[in-house]
C-alpha positions in Angstrom: 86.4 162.5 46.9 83.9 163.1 44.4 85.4 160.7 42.1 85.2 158.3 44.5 81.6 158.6 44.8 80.6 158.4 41.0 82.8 155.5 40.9 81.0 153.5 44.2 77.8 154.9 44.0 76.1 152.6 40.7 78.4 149.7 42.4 76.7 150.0 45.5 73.2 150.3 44.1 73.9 147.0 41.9 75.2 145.5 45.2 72.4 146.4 47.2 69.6 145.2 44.4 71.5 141.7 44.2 71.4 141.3 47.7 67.7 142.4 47.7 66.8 139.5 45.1 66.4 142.7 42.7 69.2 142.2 40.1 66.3 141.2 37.4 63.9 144.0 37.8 65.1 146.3 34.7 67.4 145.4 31.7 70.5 147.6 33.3 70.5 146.2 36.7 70.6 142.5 34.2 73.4 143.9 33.2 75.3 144.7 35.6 74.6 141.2 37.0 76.0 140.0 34.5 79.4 141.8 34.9 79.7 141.2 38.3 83.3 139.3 38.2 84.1 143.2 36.8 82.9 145.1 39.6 84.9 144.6 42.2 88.1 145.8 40.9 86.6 149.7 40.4 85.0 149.3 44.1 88.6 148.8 45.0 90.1 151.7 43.5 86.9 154.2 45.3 88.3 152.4 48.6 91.7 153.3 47.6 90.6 156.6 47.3 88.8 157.0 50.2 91.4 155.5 52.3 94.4 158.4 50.6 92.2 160.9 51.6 90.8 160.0 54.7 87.6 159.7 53.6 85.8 157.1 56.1 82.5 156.9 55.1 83.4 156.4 51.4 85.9 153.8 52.4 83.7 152.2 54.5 80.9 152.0 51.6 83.4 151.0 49.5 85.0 148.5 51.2 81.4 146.9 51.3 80.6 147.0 48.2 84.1 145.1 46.7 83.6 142.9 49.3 79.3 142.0 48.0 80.7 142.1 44.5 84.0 139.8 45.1 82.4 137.2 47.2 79.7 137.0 44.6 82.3 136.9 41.8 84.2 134.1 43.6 81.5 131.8 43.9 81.0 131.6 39.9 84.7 130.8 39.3 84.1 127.6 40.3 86.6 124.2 41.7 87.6 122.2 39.4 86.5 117.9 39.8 88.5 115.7 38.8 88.8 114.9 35.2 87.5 111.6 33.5 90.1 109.3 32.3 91.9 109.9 29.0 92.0 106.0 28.8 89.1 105.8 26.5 87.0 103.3 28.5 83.9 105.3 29.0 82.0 106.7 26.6 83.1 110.4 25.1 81.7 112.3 22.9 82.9 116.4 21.9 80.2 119.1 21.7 80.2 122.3 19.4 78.2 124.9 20.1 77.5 128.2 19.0 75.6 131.3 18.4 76.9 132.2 14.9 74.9 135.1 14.6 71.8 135.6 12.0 73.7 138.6 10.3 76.9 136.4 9.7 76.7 136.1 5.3 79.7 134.1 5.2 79.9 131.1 7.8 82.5 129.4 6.3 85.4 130.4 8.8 82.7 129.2 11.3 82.3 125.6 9.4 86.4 125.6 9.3 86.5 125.6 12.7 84.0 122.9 13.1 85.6 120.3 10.7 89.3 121.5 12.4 87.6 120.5 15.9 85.7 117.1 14.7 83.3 117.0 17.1 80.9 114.7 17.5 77.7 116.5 18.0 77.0 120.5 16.2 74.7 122.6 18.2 74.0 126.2 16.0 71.9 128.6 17.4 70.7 131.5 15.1 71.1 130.0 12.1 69.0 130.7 9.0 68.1 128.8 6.1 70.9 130.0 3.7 73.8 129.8 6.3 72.5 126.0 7.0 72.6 125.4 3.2 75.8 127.0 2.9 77.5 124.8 5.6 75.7 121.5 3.7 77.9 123.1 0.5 81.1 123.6 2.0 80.9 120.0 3.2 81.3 120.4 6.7 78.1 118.7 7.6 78.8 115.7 5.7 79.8 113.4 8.4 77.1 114.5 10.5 74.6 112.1 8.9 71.8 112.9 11.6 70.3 116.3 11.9 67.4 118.1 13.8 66.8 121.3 12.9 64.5 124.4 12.9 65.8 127.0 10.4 64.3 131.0 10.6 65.4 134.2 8.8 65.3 135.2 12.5 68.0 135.4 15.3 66.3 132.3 16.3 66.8 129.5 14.0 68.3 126.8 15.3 69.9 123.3 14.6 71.7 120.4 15.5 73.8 117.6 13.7 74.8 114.5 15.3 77.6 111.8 13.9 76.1 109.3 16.8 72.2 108.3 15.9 69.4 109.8 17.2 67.0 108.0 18.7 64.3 110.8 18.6 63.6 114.3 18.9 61.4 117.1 19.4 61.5 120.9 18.4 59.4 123.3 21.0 58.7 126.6 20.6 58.7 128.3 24.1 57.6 131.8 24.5 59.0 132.4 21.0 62.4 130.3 22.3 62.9 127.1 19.7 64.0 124.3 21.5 65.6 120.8 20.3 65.7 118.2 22.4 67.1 114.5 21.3 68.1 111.3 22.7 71.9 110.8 20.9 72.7 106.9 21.1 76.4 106.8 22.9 77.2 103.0 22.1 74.9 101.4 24.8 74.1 104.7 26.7 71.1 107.4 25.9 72.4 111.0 26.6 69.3 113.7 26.4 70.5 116.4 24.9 68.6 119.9 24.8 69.6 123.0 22.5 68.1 126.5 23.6 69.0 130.5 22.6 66.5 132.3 24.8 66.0 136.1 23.9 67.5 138.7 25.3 66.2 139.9 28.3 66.1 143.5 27.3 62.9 145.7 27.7 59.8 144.0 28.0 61.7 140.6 26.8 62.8 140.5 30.1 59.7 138.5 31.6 59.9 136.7 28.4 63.6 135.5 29.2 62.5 134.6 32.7 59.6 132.8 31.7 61.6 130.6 28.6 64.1 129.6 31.5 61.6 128.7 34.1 60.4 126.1 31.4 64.3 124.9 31.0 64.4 124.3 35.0 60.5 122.7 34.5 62.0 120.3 32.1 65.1 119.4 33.5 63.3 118.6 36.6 61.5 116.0 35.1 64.6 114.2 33.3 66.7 111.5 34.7 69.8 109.8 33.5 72.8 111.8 31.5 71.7 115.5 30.4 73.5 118.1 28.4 71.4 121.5 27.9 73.8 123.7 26.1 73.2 126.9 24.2 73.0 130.6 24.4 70.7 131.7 27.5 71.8 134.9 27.2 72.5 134.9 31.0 75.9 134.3 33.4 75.8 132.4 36.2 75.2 135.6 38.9 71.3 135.9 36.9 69.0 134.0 39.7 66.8 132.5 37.2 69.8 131.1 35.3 71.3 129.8 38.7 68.2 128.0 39.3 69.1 125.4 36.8 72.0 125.0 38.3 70.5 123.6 41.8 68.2 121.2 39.6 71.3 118.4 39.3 73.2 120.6 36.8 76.8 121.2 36.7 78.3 124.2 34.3 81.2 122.4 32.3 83.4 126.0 32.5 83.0 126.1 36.3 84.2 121.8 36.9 87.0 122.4 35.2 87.9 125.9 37.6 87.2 128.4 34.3 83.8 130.0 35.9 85.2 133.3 34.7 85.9 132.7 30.8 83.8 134.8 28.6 82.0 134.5 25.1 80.7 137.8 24.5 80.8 139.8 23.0 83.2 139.0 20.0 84.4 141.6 17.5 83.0 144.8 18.7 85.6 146.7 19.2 86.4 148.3 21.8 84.3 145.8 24.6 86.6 142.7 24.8 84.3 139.8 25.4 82.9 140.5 29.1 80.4 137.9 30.1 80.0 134.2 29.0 76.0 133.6 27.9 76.5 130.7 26.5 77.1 127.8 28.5 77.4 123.7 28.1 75.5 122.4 31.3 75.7 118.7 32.5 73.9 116.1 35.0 76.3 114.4 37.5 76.5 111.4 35.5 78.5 113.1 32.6 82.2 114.0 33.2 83.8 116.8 31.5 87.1 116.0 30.3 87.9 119.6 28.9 86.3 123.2 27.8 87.5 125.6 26.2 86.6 129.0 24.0 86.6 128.5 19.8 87.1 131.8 17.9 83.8 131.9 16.2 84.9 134.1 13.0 82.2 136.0 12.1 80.0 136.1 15.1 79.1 138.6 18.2 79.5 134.9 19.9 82.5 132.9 20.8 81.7 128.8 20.8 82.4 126.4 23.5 84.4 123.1 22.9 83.5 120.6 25.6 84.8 116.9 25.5 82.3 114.6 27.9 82.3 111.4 28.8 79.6 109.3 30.3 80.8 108.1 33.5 80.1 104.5 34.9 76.7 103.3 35.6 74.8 106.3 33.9 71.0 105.5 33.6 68.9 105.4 30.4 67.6 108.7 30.0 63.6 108.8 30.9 61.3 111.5 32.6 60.1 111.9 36.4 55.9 110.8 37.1 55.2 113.0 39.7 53.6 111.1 42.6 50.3 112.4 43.1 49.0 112.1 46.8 46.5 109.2 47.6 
């Protein structure tokens, strides 16, 4: 029985604290959040417990608490739409992006992958001034003939290389978060495009986070017409401030295609198998997602994301929201 109790007990407090609109008041409830498709399963085995040795009230507690933590897991799974035509006819482009990790000395395994996937657009976050030049050597980037980028010896250099033209761009720094943002010229469409690695929300960095992903939903309010923000937010979908961007017009590209529950971190760091997915490729309704999938990402704490869109029919130019001021 008292094993039963150690197991529920932190499972019930994390259910209780989500349910209370507390799951971001300390860096370990965060956490937890963000494992919350892992949760139920233990709750389970303290019911099963409770249940074998008639235990009521610890079956009872427990049976709550799988219950809290699997309804909450089943709503980030997600239902897949259907998929875009293969037939070519709309506009498709394929994103890489990933966190390849400011300690990484050697990214070459990481710029193999890229020129084995081709895609059209590169997205890097954490990525210093020698890693960039050493992708530019190995070649990689050479068909990428556009590029926006903002490189740091700091976990929070970022870039992004385009083989469609860029229109124009701007880099932000938010709270200590560098942002890209750039129109990418999709034959006769505009897609926006927005690259972010927020910090992780540990210690006092957690206001930080929350305030660096308030300005993401700020923005994205504003924009019309085909959107892509894609990055590492270091947050899952169960993290209320993340969800936020998700009820301004976004879609996550894992959950329309029914993989809510892949994961990207952490990678290499043995024993934790990757448990969470931070990292995240989110779209407007006007942008179809074709498929999405996990790279390896060699190298890295991360694993990238592989997402081929298309622009569906009738997408709008790409343009920013006056706000109507009262008469």
């Amino acid at each position: 029985m008292v094993t039963g109790w150690l197991i529920i007990a932190p499972l019930s407090i994390t259910a209780a604290a989500r349910a209370a609109r507390l799951g971001e008041s300390s860096s370990l409830l965060l956490l937890a959040t963000g494992l919350t498709p892992l949760l139920g399963p233990p709750a389970l085995v303290a019911l099963g417990i409770g249940l074998w040795q008639r235990r009521w009230p610890l079956a009872a507690v427990s049976a709550a608490t799988a219950a809290a933590h699997l309804v909450s897991a089943l709503s980030g799974l997600g239902a897949p739409v259907p998929a875009p035509s293969s037939a070519g006819a709309l506009p498709a482009l394929r994103l890489f992006s990933a966190n390849v990790y400011h300690a990484n000395r050697d990214l070459g395994r990481i710029g193999q992958e890229i020129r084995a996937t081709a895609p059209d657009l590169v997205a890097l976050q954490e990525v210093d001034p020698d890693g960039a030049a050493g992708l530019q050597r190995s070649g990689v980037l050479a068909r990428y003939p556009y590029a926006v980028t903002e490189l740091r010896k700091s976990p929070f250099g970022i870039g992004l290389w385009s083989r469609l033209p860029i229109a124009d761009s701007q880099v932000q720094d938010v709270h200590g978060m560098v942002v890209i943002k750039a129109t990418i010229l999709v034959g006769s469409h505009r897609l926006q495009l927005y690259t972010v690695h927020t910090v992780a929300p540990l210690g006092d960095d957690r206001v930080r986070w929350q305030a660096q992903l308030r300005w993401v939903e700020e923005e994205i309010r504003q924009e019309r017409g085909p959107l892509v923000v894609a990055g590492d937010f270091n947050a899952t979908r169960y993290h209320p401030s993340f969800r936020q961007l998700l009820s301004e017009r976004l879609g996550d590209a894992h959950e329309q295609r029914g993989k809510g529950w892949a994961t990207t971190w952490p990678r290499d760091r043995w024993p934790l198998p990757p448990l969470m997915r931070l990292d995240h490729v989110l779209i407007s309704p006007d942008i179809g997602v074709r498929s999405v999938r996990e790279g390896l990402g060699q190298g890295s704490d991360h694993r990238p994301i592989i997402a081929e869109l298309v622009l569906r029919s009738g997408a709008a130019a790409p343009g920013r929201l006056e706000e109507k001021k009262p008469p």
